[in-house]
C-alpha positions as CSV (number, residue, x, y, z in Angstrom):
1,X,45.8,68.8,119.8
2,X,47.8,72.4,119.3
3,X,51.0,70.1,118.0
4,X,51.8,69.4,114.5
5,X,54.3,66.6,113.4
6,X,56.6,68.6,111.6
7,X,59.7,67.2,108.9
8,X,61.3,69.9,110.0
9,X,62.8,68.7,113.4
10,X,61.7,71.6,115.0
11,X,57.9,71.2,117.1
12,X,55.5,72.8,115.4
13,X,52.2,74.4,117.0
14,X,48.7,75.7,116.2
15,X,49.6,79.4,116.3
16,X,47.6,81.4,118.6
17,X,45.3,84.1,117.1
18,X,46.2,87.8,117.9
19,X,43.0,88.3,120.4
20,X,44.8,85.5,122.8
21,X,46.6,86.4,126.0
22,X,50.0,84.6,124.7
23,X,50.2,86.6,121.4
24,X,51.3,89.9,122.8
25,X,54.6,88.1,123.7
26,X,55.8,87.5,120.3
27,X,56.2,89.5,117.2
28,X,55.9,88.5,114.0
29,X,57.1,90.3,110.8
30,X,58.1,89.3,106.8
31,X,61.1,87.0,106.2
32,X,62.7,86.7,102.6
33,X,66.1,85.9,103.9
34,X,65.8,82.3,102.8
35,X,64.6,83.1,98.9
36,X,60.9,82.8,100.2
37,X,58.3,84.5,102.0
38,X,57.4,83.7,105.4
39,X,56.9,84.9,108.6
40,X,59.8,85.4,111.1
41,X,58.0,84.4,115.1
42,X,60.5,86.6,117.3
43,X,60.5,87.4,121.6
44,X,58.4,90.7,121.5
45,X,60.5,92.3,124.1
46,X,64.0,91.1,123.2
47,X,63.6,90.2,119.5
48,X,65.2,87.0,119.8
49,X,64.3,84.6,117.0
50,X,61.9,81.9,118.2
51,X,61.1,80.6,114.2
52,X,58.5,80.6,112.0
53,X,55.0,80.7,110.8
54,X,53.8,78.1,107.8
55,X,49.8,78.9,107.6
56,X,48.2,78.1,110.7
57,X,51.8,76.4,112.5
58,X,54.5,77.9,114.4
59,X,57.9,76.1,114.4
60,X,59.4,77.1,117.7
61,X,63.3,76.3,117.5
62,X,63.5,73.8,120.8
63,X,66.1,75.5,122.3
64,X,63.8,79.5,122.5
65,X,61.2,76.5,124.6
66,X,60.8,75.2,128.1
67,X,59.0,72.3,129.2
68,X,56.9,72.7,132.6
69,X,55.8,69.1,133.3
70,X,52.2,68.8,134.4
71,X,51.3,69.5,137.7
72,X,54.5,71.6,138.2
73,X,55.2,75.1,138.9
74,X,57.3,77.2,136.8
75,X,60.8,77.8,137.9
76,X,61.2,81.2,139.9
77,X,63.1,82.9,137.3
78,X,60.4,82.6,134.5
79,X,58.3,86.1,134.5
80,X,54.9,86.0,134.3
């Protein structure tokens, strides 16, 4: 239900709203380097680029995610 199909190539999600637990890990600011307003999705702690916001969607660039089958744990390395 949170995914979008996107023409894009890159997933697209519902974008969580700032009360959720998830949000404090990313930032989000302006972004005019492409001719047009949007909103850069960047790693709050490193600033890493992870995509960007198109009204309620997030396009996460595949390569910033990391799939955890279900019924897995995540790998050791991942912080909380």
């Amino acid at each position: 239900d949170s995914v979008q199909p996107s023409s894009s190539g890159w997933p697209s999600f519902r974008a969580y709203p700032a009360s959720h637990p998830l949000a404090q890990h990313v930032r989000t600011a302006p972004d005019v380097s492409a001719g047009e307003v949007r909103t850069e999705i960047a790693d709050a702690k490193t600033g890493a680029h992870l995509g960007h916001r198109f009204g309620s969607y997030d396009c996460i660039n595949a390569a910033a995610l990391l799939f955890i089958p279900s019924g897995r744990s995540p790998p050791p390395w991942l912080p909380p």
